[in-house]
Each structure stands twice: as structure tokens, then as C-alpha cells.
C-alpha positions in Angstrom: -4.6 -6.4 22.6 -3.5 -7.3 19.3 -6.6 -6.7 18.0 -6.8 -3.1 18.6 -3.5 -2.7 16.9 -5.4 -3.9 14.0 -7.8 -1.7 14.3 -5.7 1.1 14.4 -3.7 0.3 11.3 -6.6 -0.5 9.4 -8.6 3.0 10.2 -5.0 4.8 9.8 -4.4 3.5 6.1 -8.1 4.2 5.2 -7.7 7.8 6.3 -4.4 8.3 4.9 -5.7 6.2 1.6 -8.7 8.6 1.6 -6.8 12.1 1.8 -3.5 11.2 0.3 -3.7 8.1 -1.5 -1.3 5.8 0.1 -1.9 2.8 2.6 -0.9 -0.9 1.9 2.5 -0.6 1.5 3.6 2.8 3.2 1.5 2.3 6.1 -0.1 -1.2 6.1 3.5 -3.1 5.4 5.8 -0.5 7.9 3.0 -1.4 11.1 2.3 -4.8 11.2 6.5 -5.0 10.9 7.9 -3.1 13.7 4.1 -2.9 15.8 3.1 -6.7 15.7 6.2 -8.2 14.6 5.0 -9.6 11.2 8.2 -10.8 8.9 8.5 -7.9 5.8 6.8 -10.9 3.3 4.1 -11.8 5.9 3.2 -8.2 6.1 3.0 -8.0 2.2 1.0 -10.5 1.5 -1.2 -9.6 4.4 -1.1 -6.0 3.3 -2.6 -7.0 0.1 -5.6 -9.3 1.4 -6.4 -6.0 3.1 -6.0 -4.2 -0.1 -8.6 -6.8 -2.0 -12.1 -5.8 -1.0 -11.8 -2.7 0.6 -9.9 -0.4 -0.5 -11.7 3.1 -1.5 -15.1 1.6 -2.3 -16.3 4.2 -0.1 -13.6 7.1 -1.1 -13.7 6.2 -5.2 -17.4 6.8 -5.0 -16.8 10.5 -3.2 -14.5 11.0 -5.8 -16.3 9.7 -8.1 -19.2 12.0 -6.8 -17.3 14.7 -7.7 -16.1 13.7 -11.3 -13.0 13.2 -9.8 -12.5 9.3 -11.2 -11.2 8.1 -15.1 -12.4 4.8 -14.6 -10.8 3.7 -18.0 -7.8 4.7 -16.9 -8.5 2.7 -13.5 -9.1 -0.4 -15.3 -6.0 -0.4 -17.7 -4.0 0.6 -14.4 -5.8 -2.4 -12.4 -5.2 -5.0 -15.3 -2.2 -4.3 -15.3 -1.3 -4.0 -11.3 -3.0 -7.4 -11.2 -0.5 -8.7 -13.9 2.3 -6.8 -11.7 1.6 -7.9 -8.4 1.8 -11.6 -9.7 5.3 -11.1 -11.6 5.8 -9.3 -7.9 5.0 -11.8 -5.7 6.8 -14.4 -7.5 10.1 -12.5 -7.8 10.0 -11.3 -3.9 10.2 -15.7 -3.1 13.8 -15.1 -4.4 14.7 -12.3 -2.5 15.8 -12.2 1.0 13.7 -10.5 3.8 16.9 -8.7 4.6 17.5 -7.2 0.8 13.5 -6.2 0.6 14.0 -4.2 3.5 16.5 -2.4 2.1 14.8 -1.9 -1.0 11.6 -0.6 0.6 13.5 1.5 2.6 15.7 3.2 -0.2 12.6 3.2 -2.5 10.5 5.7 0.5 13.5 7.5 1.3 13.8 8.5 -2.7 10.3 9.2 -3.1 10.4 11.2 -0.1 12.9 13.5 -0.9 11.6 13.4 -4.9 8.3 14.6 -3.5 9.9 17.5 -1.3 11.8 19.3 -4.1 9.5 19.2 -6.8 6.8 20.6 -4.4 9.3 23.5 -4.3 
């Protein structure tokens, strides 16, 4: 049963990562929370072993297929995310589960509403 909650986040965030860009940690990290129970840290880190392999091979070459990828810019943006996602892993073992929640929560909530008036 499990399993086919799995499923179902995985093939959500690839669609959603496909059309809008998003998926580890606005739709990969929220599921495996409140649908299988994961504490918010197990769902991080298991959010990005997802992320590893996977993610876009398929939809960066579409885009890529239609001119649609800097890859220069990609790289510099990967080096750097890679860099980041170290300093962020290490910081988030001194921060309670309770205080990330909060801080994931206030950080959607902000970019929501950012996102709603400047589409305006």
C-alpha cells in the first residue's frame, strides 16, 4: 500500500517538475510528511536522493530540444546548489523539526502570495 503512495508522489512531482518546475521540496517534502508520516528531516533528505538521478533528464532534453536550456548558466547554478545543499544540510542538524516546519511553511506561504500579485 505504501508503495503506491510512492508511486503517486513520485509521478506527481515529475509532472509538476515538468510543467511548472517545482517537485522536491514543494511536493516531494509536504507528501511523504502528512501521507506516509516521514519526520520533516527524513522527508528532506529522502526528497533529495529522489532529486539525484532523475530529475528532468527526460524534461531538460525537451527543453533542451527546443533551445529552451543555458546550460552554462545550469552548471554555475548546480555548483553552487551542490555547495548550498551541503552548508544546508549541515545547518538543518541544529534546527528543530518543529522551527523547519515553520520556516517551510512561512517560506511557501510568502512565495505564494509574492507569486499572486506580481502575476497581476
Amino acid at each position: 500500500m505504501i508503495w503506491m503512495i510512492f508511486i503517486a508522489i513520485g509521478l506527481s512531482s515529475g509532472i509538476l517538475a515538468g510543467i511548472l518546475g517545482i517537485g522536491g521540496g514543494i511536493i516531494i517534502v509536504p507528501a511523504l510528511m502528512y501521507l506516509v508520516g516521514f519526520s520533516q528531516k527524513l522527508a528532506i533528505g529522502t526528497s533529495l536522493a529522489v532529486l539525484l538521478p532523475p530529475i528532468g533528464i527526460a524534461a531538460v532534453l525537451e527543453y533542451y530540444r527546443s533551445g529552451n536550456v543555458d546550460f552554462k548558466a545550469a552548471f554555475i547554478i548546480a555548483l553552487m546548489a551542490l555547495i548550498g545543499g551541503w552548508i544546508g544540510a549541515r545547518s538543518a542538524h541544529y534546527i528543530d523539526t518543529h522551527t523547519l516546519k515553520i520556516l517551510f511553511g512561512a517560506f511557501l506561504v510568502f512565495l505564494g502570495i509574492y507569486m499572486i500579485f506580481e502575476a497581476k
